[in-house]
C-alpha beads as a LAMMPS data file, in Angstrom:
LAMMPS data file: protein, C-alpha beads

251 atoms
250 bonds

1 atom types
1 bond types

-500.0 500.0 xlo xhi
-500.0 500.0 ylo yhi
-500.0 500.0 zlo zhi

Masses

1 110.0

Atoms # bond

1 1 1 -107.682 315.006 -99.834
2 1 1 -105.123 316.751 -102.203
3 1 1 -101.664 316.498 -102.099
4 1 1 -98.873 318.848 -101.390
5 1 1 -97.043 319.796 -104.837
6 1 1 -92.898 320.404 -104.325
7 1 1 -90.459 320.618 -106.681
8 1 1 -87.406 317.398 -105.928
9 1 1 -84.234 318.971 -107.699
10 1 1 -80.396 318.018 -107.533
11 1 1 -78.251 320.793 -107.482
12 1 1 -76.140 319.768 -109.910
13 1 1 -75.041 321.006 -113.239
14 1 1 -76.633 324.563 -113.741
15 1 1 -78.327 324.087 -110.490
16 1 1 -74.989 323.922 -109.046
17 1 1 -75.205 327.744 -108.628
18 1 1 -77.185 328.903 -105.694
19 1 1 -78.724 331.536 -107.391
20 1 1 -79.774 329.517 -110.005
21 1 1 -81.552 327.548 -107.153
22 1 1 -83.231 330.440 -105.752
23 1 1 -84.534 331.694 -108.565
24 1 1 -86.327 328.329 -109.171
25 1 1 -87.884 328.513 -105.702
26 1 1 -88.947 331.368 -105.779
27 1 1 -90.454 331.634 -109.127
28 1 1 -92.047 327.695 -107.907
29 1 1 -93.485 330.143 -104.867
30 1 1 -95.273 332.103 -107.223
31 1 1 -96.919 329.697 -109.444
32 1 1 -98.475 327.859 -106.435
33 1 1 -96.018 325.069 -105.471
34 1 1 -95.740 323.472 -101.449
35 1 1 -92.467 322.703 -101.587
36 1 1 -88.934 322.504 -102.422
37 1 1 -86.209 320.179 -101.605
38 1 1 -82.772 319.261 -103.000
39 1 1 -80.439 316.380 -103.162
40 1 1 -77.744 315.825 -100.713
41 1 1 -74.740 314.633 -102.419
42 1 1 -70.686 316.065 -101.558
43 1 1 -69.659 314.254 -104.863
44 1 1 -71.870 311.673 -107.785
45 1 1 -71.064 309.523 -110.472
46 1 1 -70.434 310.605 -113.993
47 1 1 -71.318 312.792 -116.137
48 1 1 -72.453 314.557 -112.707
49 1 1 -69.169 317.149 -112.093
50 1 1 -70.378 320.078 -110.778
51 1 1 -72.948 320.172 -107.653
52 1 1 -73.869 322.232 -105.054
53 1 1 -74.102 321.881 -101.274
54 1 1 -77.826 321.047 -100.160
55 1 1 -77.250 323.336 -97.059
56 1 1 -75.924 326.431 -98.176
57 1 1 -78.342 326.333 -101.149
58 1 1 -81.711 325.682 -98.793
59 1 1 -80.403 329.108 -97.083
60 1 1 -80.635 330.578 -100.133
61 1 1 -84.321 329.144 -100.896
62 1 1 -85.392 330.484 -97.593
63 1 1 -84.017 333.619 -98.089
64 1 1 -85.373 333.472 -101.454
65 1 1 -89.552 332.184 -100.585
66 1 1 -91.816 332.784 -97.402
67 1 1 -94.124 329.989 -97.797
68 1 1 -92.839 327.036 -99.317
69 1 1 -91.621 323.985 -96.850
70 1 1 -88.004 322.988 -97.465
71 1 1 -85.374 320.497 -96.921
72 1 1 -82.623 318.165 -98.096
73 1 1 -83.937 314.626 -100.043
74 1 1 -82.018 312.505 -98.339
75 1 1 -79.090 313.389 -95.608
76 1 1 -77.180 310.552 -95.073
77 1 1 -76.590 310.683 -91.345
78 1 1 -73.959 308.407 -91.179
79 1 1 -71.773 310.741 -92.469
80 1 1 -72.816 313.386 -90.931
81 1 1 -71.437 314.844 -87.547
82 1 1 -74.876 314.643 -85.721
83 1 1 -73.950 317.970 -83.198
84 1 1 -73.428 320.112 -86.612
85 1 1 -76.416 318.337 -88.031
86 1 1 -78.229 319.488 -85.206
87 1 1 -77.090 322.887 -85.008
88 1 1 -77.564 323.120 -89.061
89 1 1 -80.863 322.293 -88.716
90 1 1 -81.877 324.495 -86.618
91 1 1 -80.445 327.594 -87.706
92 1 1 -82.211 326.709 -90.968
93 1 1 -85.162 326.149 -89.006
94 1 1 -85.153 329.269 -87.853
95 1 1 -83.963 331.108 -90.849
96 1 1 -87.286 329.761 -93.172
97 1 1 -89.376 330.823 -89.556
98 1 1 -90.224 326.835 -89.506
99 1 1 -90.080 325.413 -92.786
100 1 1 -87.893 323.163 -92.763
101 1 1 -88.729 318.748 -93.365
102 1 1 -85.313 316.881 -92.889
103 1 1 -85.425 314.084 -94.916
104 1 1 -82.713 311.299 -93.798
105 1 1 -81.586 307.652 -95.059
106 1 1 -78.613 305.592 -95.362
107 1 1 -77.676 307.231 -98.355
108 1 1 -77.430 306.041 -101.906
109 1 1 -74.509 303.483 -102.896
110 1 1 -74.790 303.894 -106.417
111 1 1 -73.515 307.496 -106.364
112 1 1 -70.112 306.604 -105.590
113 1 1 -69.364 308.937 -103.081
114 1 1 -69.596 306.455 -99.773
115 1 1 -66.152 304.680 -101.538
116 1 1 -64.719 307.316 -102.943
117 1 1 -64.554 309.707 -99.197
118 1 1 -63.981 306.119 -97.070
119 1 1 -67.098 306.763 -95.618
120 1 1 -69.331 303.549 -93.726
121 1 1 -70.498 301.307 -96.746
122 1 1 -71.836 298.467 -95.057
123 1 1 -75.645 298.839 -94.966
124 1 1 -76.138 297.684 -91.191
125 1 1 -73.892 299.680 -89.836
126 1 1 -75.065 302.369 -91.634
127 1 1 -78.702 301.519 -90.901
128 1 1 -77.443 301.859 -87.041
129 1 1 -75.854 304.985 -87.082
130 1 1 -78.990 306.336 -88.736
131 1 1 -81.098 305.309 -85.684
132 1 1 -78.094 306.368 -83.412
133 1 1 -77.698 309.436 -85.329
134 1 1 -82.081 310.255 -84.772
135 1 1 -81.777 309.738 -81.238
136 1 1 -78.898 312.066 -80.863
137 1 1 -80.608 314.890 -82.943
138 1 1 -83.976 314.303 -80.962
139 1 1 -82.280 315.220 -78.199
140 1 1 -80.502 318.054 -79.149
141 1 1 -83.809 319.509 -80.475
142 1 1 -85.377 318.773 -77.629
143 1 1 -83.121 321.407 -74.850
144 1 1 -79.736 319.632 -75.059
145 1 1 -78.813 322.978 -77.502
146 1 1 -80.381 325.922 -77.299
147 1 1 -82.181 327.430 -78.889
148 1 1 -84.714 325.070 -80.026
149 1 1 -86.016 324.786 -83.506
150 1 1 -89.267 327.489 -84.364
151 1 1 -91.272 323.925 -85.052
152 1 1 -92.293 321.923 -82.042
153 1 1 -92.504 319.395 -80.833
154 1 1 -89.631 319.055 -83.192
155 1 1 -88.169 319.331 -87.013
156 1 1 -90.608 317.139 -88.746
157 1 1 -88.108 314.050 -90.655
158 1 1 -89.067 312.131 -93.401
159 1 1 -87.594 308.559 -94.046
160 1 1 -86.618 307.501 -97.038
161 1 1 -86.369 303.618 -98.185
162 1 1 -86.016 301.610 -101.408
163 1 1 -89.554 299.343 -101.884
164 1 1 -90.114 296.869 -101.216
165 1 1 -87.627 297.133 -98.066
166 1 1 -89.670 297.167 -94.802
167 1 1 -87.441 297.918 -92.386
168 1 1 -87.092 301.759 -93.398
169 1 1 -90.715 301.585 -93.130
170 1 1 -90.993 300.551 -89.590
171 1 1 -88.177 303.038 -89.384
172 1 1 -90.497 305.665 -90.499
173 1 1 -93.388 305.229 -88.512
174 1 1 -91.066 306.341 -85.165
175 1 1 -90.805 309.233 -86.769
176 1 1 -92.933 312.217 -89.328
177 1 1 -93.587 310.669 -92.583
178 1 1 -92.057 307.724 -94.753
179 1 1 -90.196 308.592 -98.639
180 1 1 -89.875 305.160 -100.406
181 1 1 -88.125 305.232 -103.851
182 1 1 -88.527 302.839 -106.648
183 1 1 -92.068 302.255 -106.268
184 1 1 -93.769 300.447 -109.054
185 1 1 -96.881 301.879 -109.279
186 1 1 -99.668 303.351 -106.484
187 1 1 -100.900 300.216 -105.885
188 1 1 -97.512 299.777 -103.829
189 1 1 -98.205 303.019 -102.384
190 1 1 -101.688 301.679 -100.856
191 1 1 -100.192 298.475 -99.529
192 1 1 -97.589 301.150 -97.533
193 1 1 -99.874 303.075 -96.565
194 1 1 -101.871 300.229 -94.758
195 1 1 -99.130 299.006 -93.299
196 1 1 -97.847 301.794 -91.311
197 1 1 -101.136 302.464 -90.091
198 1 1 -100.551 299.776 -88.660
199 1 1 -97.550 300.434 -87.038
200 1 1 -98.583 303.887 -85.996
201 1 1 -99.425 303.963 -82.906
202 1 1 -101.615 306.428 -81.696
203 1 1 -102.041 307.814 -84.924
204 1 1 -101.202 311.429 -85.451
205 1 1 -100.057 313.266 -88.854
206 1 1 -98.123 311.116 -91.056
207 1 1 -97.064 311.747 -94.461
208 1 1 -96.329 309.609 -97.439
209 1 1 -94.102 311.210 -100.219
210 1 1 -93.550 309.953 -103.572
211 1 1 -91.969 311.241 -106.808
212 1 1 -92.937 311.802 -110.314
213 1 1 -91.821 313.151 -113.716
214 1 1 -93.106 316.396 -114.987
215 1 1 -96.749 316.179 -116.236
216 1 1 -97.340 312.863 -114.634
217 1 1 -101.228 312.585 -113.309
218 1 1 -101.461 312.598 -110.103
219 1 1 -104.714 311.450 -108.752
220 1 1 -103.625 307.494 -108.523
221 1 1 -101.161 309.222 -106.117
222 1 1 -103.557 310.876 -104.186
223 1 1 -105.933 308.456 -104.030
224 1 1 -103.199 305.574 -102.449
225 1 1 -102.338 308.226 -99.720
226 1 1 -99.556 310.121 -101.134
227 1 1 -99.666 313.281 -99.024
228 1 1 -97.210 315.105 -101.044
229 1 1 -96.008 314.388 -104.819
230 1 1 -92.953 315.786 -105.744
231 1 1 -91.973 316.409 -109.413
232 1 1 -88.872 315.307 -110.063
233 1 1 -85.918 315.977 -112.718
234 1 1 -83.500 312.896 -112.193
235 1 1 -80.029 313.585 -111.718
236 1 1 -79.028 316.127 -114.731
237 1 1 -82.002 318.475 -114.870
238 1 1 -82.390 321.264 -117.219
239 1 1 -82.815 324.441 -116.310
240 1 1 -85.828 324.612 -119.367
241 1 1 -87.608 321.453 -118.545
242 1 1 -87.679 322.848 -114.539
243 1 1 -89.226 326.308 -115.192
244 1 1 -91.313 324.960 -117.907
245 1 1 -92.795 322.375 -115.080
246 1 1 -92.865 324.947 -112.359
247 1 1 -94.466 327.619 -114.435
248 1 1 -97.675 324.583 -115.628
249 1 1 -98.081 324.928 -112.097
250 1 1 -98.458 322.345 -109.592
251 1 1 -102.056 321.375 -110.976

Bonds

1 1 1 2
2 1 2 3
3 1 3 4
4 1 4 5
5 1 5 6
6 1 6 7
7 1 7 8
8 1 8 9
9 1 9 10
10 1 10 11
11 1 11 12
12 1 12 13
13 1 13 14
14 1 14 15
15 1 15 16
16 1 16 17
17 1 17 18
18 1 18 19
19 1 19 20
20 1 20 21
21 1 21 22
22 1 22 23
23 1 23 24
24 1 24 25
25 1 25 26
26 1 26 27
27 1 27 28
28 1 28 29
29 1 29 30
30 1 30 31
31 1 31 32
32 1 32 33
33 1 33 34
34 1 34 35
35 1 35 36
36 1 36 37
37 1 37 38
38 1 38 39
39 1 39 40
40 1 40 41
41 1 41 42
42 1 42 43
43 1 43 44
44 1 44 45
45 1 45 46
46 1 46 47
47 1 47 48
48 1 48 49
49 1 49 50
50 1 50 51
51 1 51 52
52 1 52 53
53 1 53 54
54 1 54 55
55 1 55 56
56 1 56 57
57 1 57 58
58 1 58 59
59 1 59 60
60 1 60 61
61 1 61 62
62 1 62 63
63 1 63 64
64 1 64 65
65 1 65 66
66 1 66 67
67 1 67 68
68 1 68 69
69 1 69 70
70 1 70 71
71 1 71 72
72 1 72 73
73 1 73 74
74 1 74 75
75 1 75 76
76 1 76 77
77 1 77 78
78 1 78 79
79 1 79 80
80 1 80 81
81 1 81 82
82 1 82 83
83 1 83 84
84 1 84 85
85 1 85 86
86 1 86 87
87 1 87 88
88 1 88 89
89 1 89 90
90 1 90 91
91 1 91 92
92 1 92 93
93 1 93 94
94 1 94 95
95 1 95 96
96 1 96 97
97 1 97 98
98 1 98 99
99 1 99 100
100 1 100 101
101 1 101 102
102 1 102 103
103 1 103 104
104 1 104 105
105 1 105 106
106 1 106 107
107 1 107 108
108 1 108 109
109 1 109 110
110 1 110 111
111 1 111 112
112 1 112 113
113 1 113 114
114 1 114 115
115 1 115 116
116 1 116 117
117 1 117 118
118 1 118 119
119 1 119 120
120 1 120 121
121 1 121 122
122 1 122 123
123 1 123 124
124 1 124 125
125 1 125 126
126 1 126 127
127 1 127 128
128 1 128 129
129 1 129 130
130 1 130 131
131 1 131 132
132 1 132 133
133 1 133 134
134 1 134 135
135 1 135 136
136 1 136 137
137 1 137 138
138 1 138 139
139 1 139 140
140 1 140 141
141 1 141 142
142 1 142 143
143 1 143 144
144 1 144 145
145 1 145 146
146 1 146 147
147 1 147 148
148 1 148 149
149 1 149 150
150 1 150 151
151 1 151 152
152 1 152 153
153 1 153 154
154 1 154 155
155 1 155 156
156 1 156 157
157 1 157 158
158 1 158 159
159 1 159 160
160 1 160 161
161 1 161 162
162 1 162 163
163 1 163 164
164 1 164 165
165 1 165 166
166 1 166 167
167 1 167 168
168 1 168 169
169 1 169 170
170 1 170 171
171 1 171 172
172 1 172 173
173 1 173 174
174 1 174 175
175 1 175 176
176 1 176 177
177 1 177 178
178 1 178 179
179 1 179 180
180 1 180 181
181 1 181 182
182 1 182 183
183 1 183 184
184 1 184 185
185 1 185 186
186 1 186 187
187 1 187 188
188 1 188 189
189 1 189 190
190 1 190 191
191 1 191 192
192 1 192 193
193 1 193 194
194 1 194 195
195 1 195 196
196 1 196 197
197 1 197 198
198 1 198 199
199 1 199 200
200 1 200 201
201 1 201 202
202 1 202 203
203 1 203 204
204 1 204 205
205 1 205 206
206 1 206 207
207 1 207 208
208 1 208 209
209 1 209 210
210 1 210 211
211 1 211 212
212 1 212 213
213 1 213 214
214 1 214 215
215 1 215 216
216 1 216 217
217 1 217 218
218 1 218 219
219 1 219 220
220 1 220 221
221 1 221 222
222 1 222 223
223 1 223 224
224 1 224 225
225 1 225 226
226 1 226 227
227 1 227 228
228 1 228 229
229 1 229 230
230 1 230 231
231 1 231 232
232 1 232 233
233 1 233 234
234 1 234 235
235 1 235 236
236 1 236 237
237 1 237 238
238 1 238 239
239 1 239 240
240 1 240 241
241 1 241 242
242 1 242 243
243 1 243 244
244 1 244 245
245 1 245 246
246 1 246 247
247 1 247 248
248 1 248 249
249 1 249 250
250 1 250 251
């Protein structure tokens, strides 16, 4: 079965300006595209200076497209307040009329920003506010706020994890679909794939989400179970190279 196509940006740079954002959505609407989601950093590492925040820049996008699915690639929840997680979500939710994928991890510790704003660094703990911090927003999807999100039974959310880490997998499979970075090749990609099968139970809709560089072929992807391939720009994209890849089309 094909894949979904999206477009995986950082807002940083010339992308730090929402409109520039928009524009790219919107024109990635035109030519065909499923998707569109953005990095969620406050602060990164040099020569990164100028960024954008993921939130007020998906508003934009939704304002911007009708069809394409959104979201943030990943939200750190451990430093996020859940309750204005919760309520962000959901006014996004129902801003794109139900478009919205939150993608969530522990966040990355080579950008620098966990030190820098004295946020949690220890892995564990983060890992456990990240399960904490799921609960919590389950159940303020689920009628502990009102209103609910447009989507039901909830938001979908994506995991991400670093191969070849399991426990993010196993993670995962609680939840909508599974985002592991640093994969070597498909063949990784297949061995996932069997594995939280496994771990599924009852089944149901799961998705498997991997990223490549513009023009990469995607059928190996496809073929391992990748359910949606995102293109991907790396952290200082260029406006040319991203309209000249969204305007090939998502193939």
């Amino acid at each position: 079965m094909p894949a979904n196509r999206g477009i995986f940006l950082a807002p940083f740079g010339a992308f730090a300006d929402p409109h520039q954002v928009a524009q790219a959505a919107a024109s990635a609407e035109a030519e065909g595209w499923d998707g569109f989601f953005l990095w969620d950093h406050v602060a990164y590492r040099a020569p990164v200076r100028a960024l954008a925040d993921p939130w007020v820049s998906l508003s934009a996008v939704a304002c911007a497209t009708e069809r394409l699915r959104l979201g943030p690639m990943v939200t750190p929840l451990s430093r996020r307040r859940i309750e204005k997680l919760a309520r962000e979500t959901v006014t996004l939710d129902h801003l794109s009329r139900g478009r919205l994928t939150l993608g969530v991890g522990l966040g990355s510790e080579g950008s620098g920003e966990l030190e820098l704003f004295d946020e949690v660094v220890d892995p564990r703990e983060r890992a456990r506010l990240l399960d904490s911090g799921l609960e919590r927003l389950s159940a303020y999807w689920d009628g502990e706020f009102e209103p609910p999100p447009v989507q039901r039974p909830r938001i979908p959310v994506w995991v991400a994890g670093r191969w070849p880490n399991r426990r993010p997998l196993r993670r995962a499979a609680r939840w909508d679909g599974f985002f592991p970075i640093d994969l070597p090749g498909p063949e990784a990609l297949a061995t996932l794939a069997t594995e939280v099968d496994g771990l599924r139970e009852g089944g149901g809709e799961f998705d498997l989400v991997v990223e490549v560089s513009p023009g990469s072929e995607i059928a190996p992807w496809e073929a391992a179970g990748a359910t949606w391939v995102l293109t991907a720009f790396g952290r200082q994209p260029q406006p040319a190279e991203v309209l000249e890849a969204i305007r090939a089309g998502p193939g």
